[in-house]
C-alpha positions as CSV (number, residue, x, y, z in Angstrom):
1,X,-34.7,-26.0,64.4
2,X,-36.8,-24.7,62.1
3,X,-39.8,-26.2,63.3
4,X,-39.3,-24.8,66.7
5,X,-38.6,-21.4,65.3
6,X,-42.4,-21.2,63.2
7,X,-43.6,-23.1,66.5
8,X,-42.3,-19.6,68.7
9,X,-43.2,-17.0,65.1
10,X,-46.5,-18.5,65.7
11,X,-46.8,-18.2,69.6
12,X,-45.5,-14.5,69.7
13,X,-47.9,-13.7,66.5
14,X,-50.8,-15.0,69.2
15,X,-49.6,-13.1,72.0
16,X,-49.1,-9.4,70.3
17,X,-52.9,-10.7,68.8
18,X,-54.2,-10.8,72.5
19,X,-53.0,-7.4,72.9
20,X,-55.0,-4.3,72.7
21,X,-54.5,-0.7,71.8
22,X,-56.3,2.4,72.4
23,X,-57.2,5.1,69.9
24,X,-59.9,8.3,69.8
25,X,-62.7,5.9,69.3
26,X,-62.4,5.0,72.6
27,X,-62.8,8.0,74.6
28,X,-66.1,9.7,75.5
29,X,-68.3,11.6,73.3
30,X,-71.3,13.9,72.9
31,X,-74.5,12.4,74.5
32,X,-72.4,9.8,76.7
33,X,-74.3,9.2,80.1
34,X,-71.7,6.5,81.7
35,X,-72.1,5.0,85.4
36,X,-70.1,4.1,88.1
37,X,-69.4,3.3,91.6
38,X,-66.9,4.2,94.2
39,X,-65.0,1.5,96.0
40,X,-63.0,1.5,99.7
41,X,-59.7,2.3,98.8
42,X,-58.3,0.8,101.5
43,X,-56.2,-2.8,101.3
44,X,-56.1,-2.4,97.3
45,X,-54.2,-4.3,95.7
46,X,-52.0,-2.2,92.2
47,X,-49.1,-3.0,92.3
48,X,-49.2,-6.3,89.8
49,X,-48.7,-5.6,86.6
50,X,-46.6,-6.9,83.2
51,X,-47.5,-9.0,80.0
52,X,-50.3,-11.4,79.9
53,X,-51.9,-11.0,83.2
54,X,-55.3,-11.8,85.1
55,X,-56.1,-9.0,87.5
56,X,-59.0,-9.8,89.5
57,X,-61.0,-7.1,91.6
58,X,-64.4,-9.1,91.8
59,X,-64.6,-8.6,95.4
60,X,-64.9,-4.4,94.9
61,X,-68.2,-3.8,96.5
62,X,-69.9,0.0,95.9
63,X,-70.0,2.6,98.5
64,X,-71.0,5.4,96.2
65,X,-72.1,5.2,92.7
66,X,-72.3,8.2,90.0
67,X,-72.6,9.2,86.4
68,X,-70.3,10.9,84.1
69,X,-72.0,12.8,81.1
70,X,-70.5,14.1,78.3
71,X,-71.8,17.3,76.8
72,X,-71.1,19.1,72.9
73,X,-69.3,22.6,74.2
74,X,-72.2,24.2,71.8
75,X,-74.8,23.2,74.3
76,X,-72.8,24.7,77.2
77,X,-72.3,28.6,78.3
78,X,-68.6,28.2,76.9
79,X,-69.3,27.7,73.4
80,X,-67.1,30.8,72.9
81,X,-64.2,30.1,75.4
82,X,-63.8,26.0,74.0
83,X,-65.2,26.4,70.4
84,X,-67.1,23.4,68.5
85,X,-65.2,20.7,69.1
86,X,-64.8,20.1,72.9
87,X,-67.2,18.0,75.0
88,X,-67.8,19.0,78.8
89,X,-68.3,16.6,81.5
90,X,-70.2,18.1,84.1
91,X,-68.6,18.2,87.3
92,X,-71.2,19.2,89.6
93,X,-74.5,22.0,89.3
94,X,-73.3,24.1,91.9
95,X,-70.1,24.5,94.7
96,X,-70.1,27.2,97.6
97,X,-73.1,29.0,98.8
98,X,-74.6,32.9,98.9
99,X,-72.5,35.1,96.3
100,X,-69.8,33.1,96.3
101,X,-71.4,30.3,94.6
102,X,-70.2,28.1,91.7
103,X,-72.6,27.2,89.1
104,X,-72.4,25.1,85.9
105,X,-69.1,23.8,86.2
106,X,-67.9,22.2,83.5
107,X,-64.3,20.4,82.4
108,X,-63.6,20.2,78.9
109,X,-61.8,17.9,76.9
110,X,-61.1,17.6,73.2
111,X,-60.4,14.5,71.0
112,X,-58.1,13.9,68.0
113,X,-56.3,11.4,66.5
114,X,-53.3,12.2,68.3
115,X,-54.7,12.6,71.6
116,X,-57.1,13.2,74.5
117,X,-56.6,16.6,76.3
118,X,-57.9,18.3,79.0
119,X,-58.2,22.0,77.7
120,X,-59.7,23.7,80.5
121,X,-62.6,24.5,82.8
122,X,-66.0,26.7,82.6
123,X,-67.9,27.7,85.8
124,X,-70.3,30.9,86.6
125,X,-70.8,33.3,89.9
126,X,-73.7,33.1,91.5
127,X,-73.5,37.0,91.6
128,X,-71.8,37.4,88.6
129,X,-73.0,35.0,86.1
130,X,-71.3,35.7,82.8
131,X,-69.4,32.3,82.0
132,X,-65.7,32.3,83.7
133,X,-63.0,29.7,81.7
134,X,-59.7,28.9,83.0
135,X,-58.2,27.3,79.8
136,X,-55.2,25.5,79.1
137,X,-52.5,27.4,77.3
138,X,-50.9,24.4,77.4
139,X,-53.6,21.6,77.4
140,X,-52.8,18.5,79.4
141,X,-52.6,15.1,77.1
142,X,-54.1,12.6,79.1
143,X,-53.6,9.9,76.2
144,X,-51.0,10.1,73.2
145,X,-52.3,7.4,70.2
146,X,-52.5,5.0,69.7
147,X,-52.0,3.9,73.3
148,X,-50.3,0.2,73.5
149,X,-48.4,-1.9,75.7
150,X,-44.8,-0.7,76.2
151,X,-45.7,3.1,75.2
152,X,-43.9,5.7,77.5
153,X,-44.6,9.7,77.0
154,X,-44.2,12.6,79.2
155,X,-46.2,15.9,78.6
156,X,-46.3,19.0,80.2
157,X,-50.0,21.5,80.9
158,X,-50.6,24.8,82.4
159,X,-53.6,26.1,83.4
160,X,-54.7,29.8,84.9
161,X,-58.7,30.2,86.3
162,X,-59.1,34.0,86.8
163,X,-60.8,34.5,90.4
164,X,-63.1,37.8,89.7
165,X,-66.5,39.2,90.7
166,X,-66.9,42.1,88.4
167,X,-63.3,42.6,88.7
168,X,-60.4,40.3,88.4
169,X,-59.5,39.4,91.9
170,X,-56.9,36.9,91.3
171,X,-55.7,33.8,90.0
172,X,-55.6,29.7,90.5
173,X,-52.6,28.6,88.2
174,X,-51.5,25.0,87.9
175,X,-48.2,23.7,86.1
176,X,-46.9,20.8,85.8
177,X,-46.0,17.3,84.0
178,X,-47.8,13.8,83.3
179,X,-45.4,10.7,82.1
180,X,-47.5,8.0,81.2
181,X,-46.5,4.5,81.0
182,X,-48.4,1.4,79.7
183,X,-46.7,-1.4,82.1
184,X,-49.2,-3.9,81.7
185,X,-52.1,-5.8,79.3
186,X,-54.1,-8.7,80.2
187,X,-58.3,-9.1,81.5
188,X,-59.6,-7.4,84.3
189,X,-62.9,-8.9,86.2
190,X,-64.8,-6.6,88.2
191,X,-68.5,-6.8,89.2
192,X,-69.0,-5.0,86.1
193,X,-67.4,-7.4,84.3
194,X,-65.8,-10.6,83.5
195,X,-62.2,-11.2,81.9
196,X,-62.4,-8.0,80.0
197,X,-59.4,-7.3,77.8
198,X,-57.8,-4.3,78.9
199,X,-54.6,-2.1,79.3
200,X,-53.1,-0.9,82.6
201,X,-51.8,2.7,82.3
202,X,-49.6,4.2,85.1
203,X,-49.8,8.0,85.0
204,X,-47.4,10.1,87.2
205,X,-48.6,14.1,87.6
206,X,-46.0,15.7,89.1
207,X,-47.9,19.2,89.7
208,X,-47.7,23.0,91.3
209,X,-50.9,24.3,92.4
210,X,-50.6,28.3,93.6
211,X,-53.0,31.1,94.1
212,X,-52.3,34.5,93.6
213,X,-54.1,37.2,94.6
214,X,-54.0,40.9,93.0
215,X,-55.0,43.0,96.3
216,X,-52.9,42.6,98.6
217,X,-50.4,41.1,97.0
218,X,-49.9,37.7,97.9
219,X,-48.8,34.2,96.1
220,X,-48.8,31.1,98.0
221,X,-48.3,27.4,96.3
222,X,-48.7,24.0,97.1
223,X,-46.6,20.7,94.9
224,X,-48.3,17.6,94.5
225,X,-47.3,14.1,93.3
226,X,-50.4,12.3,92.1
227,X,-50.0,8.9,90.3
228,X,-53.3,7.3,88.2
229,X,-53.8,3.6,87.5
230,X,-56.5,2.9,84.8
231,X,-57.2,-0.2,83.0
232,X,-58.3,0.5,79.6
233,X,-60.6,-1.5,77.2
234,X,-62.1,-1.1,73.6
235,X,-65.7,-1.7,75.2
236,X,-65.8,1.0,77.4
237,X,-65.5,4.7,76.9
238,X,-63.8,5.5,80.8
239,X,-61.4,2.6,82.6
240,X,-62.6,-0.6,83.9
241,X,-61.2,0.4,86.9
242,X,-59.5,3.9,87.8
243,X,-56.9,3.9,91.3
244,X,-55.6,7.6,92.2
245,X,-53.7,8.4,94.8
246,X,-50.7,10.4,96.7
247,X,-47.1,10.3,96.7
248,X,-44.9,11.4,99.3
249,X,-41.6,9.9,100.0
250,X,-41.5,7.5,97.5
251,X,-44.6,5.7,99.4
252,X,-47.7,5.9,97.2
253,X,-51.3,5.7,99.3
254,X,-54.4,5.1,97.1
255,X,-57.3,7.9,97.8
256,X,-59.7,6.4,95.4
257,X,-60.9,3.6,93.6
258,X,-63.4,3.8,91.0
259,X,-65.0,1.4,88.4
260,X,-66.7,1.0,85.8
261,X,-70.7,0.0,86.6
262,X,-74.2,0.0,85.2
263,X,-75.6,0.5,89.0
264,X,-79.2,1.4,87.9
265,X,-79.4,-1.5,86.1
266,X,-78.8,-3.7,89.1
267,X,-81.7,-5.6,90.0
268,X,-81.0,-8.4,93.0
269,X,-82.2,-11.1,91.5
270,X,-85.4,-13.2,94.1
271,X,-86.0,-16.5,93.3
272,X,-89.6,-17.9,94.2
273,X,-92.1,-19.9,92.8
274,X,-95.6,-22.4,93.7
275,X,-97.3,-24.8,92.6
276,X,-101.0,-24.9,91.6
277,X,-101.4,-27.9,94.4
278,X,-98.7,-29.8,96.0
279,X,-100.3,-33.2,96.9
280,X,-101.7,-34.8,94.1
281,X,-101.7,-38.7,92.5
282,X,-98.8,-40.0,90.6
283,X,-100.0,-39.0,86.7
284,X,-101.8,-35.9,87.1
285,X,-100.5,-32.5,85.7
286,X,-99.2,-30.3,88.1
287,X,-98.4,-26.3,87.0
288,X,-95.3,-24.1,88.5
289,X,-95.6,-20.4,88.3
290,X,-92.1,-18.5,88.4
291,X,-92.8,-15.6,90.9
292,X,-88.8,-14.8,90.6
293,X,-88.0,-10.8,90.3
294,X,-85.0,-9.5,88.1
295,X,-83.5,-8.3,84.5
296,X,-83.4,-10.5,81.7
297,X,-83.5,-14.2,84.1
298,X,-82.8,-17.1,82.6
299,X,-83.9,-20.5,84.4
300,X,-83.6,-23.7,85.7
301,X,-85.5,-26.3,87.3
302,X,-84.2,-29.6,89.0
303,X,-86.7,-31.9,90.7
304,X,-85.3,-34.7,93.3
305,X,-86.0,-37.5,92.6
306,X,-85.6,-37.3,88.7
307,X,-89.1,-39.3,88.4
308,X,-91.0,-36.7,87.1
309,X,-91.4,-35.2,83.3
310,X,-91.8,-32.1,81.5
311,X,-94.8,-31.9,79.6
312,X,-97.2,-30.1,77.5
313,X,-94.3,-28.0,75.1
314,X,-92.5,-27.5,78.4
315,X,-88.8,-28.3,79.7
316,X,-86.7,-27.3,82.7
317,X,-85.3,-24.2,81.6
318,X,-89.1,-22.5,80.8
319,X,-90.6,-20.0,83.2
320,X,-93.3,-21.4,83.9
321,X,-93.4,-25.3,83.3
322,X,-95.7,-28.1,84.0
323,X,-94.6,-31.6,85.7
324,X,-96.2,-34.9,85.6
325,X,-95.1,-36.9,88.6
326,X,-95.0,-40.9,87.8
327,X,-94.1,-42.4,91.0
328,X,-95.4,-41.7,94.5
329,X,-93.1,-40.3,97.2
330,X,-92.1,-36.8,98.2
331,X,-90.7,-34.0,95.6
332,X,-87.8,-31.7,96.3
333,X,-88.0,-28.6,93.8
334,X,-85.2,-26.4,93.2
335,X,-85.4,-23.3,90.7
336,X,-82.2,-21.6,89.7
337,X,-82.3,-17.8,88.2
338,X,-79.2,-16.8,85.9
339,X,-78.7,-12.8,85.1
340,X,-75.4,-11.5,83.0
341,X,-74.1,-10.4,87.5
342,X,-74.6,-13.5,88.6
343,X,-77.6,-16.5,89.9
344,X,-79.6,-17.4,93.0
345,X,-81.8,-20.5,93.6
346,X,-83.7,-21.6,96.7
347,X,-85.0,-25.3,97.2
348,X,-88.4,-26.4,98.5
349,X,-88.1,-30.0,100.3
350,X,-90.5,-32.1,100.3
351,X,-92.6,-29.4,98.3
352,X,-94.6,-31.8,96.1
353,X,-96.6,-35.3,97.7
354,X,-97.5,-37.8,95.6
355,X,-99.5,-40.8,96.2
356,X,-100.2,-42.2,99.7
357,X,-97.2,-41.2,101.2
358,X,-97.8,-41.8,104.9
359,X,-97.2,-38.6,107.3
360,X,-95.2,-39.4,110.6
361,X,-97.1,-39.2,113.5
362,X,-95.8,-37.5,116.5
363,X,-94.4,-40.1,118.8
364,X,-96.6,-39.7,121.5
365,X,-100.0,-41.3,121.9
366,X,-101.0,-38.1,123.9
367,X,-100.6,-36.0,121.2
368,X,-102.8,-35.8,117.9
369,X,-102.7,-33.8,115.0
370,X,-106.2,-32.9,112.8
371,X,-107.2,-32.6,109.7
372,X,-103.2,-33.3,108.0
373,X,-103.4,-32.0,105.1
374,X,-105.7,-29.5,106.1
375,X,-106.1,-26.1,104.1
376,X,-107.3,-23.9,106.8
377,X,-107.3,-25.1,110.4
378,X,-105.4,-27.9,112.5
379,X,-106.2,-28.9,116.0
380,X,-103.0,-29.8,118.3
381,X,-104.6,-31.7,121.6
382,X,-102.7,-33.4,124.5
383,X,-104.5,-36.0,126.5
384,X,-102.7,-35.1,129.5
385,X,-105.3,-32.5,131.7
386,X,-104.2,-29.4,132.2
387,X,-100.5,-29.5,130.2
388,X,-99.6,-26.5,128.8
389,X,-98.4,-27.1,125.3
390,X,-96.2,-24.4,122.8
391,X,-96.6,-25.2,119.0
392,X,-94.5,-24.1,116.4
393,X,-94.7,-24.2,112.4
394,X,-91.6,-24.1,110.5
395,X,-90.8,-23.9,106.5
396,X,-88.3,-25.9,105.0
397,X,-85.6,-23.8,105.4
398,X,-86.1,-23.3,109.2
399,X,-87.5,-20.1,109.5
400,X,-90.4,-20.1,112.1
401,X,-93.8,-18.7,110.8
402,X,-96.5,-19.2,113.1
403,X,-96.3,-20.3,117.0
404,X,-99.0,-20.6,119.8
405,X,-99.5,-22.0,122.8
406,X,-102.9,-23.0,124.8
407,X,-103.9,-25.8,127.4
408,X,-104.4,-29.4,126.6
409,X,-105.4,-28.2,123.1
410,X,-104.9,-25.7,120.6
411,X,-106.4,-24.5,117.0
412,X,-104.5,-22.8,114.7
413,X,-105.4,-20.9,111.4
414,X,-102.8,-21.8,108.5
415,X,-105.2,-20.7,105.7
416,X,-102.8,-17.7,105.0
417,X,-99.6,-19.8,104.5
418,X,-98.6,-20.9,101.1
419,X,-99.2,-24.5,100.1
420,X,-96.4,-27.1,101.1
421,X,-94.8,-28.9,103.5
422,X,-94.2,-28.0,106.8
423,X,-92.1,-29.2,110.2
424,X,-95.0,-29.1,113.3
425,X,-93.6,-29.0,116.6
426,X,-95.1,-29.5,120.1
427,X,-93.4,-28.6,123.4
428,X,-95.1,-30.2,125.8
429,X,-92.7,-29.8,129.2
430,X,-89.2,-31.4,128.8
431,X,-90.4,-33.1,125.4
432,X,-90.7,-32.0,121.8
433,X,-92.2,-33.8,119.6
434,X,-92.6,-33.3,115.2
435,X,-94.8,-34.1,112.8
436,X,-94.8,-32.9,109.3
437,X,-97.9,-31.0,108.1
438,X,-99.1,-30.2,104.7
439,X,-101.0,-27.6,103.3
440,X,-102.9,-27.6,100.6
């Protein structure tokens, strides 16, 4: 017994280990420039949640991407509405159009060891540009730390933005409460990311939004139910992922989904490479240059059949290696391109010849190929007179690159192709007939 009780001390001591928890040094700060992208919203999956679980939104694919920055209030027109300690993210440089324009609109937020608050909103008139605050009198806690698994709080905010143009014309006023609940830790994969340790926060807003205007008289309001999922991590200063949406009737419908991205950093990743000459004797050095495109590539080559070394300081995982071929036959090179998203590859078959390696003819004794290998022209003839004949040039991976067709015989100009080996076809009526060709 007591061996299975320090057996389950020591499993549950790992398990509140793999948990997380959130405090003030993970919110955003002065300076902060963060990027993300918006995702469909439509078909998401939120509702799995609990201890210990794998969420997996890899598949989120960006229609929209964006940046939040974070701004020190003392480098904003609000310095003396939100004093030294708040940070503004800018919402957007302008809103509306003519007079009636927003400009510089800011929300604030301010960080303690308690908690992170919203506090309020800055904005100016395009006609009346002294800075305009609406500002909590009540702030609204987004966060309470530290912030862990099993934590439950509810808060309550209220907010008034003056609506004036000289003159005070009215107000906006919003009320309301936020109970937050942290139903679930585990990893989270996006295509940020990859089994990131995280939290899952459920937030609830239950809020009353109303306008009321000063001449005429008149008040009109509007409730709304809006429930936040975020999944929270000590690497990141905004969620992995953020789901907001709409209640009504007890039935929740997502609006948005937004994650956690470093979109400008995104380079696809294009894998290509040649070789100095790709016929050559069995022996002889032959040199690869990388021409693959993308951030920080790693690489690696396979050559089929493994008969060939790496020489001269080089292996297969170098940019740029050289290959001594030691038996004759033909050479299938594959090059594989690793970034911290993902890889590509692409194969070349029957890229390198070595040796003597005897090219098929085509299986017709009407139809001759010449020069094979050639490095600038080949002559296609028929020896039937007057036969109308359609030729066709195709890489290794099928794609078509140069066609023609001509009577009884043809000369084509392949000095602008890349070096390799290629599939020649002839048409010539009901028949087609291949060859391969090679360019050097």
């Amino acid at each position: 017994m007591l061996r299975i009780s320090m057996i389950t001390c020591l499993m549950w001591a790992t398990s509140v280990l793999a948990q997380i928890s959130i405090t003030k040094n993970h919110m955003p700060s002065n300076g902060d420039a963060i990027e993300y992208s918006n995702a469909s919203p439509i078909n998401i999956e939120y509702s799995k949640t609990g201890a210990d679980v794998s969420w997996d939104y890899s598949d989120l694919s960006s229609i929209g991407d964006g940046e939040e920055e974070y701004t020190s209030s003392l480098k904003t027109p609000y310095l003396l509405n939100f004093g030294f300690t708040a940070v503004g993210k800018k919402l957007m440089d302008t809103l509306g159009f003519s007079d009636f324009q927003l400009k510089n609109i800011y929300n604030f937020y301010q960080t303690s060891n308690a908690s992170y608050r919203d506090v309020g909103i800055g904005f100016q008139f395009a006609a009346f540009p002294l800075p305009q605050t609406g500002k909590h009198s009540d702030p609204d806690e987004i966060y309470l730390f530290p912030l862990e698994y099993g934590d439950k709080d509810s808060t309550t905010f209220d907010v008034e933005v003056p609506i004036s143009v000289g003159i005070k014309l009215g107000s906006f006023i919003r009320t309301g409460t936020r109970v937050t609940t942290v139903d679930g830790w585990g990893t989270i994969t996006t295509p940020y990311g990859k089994d990131i340790e995280c939290i899952r926060v459920k937030s609830v807003i239950d809020e009353f939004d109303s306008m009321r205007i000063s001449t005429p008289s008149i008040s009109i309001g509007q409730r709304i139910k809006r429930i936040e999922y975020k999944w929270l991590s000590t690497t990141e200063e905004i969620p992995i992922l953020m789901i907001t949406g709409n209640e009504a009737l007890g039935t929740f419908t997502p609006t948005s989904v937004v994650y956690r991205n470093e979109w400008s950093k995104e380079t696809p990743i294009v894998v290509d490479f040649e070789a100095d000459k790709t016929s050559s004797n069995s022996g002889q050095v032959i040199s690869f240059t990388n021409k693959s495109t993308g951030d920080n590539l790693s690489y690696l080559w396979t050559i089929e059949p493994s008969t060939a070394i790496f020489v001269n300081g080089t292996s297969n995982t170098d940019s740029d290696p050289k290959v001594v071929f030691q038996k004759d036959g033909e050479y299938s090179i594959t090059l594989k391109a690793t970034d911290d998203n993902g890889s590509a590859e692409t194969t070349k078959v029957d890229y390198i010849i070595i040796g003597s390696v005897s090219i098929s003819d085509l299986s017709n004794d009407n139809i001759s190929i010449y020069p094979n290998p050639t490095s600038n022209l080949v002559h296609i003839e028929t020896k039937s007179p007057n036969s109308t004949i359609d030729v066709s040039i195709y890489a290794s991976n099928g794609e078509r690159i140069l066609s023609q067709s001509g009577q009884q015989s043809i000369e084509m100009d392949v000095t602008n192709i890349a070096q390799g080996v290629y599939i020649l076809e002839v048409k010539e009526g009901d028949s087609v007939y291949q060859s391969k060709l090679i360019k050097n």
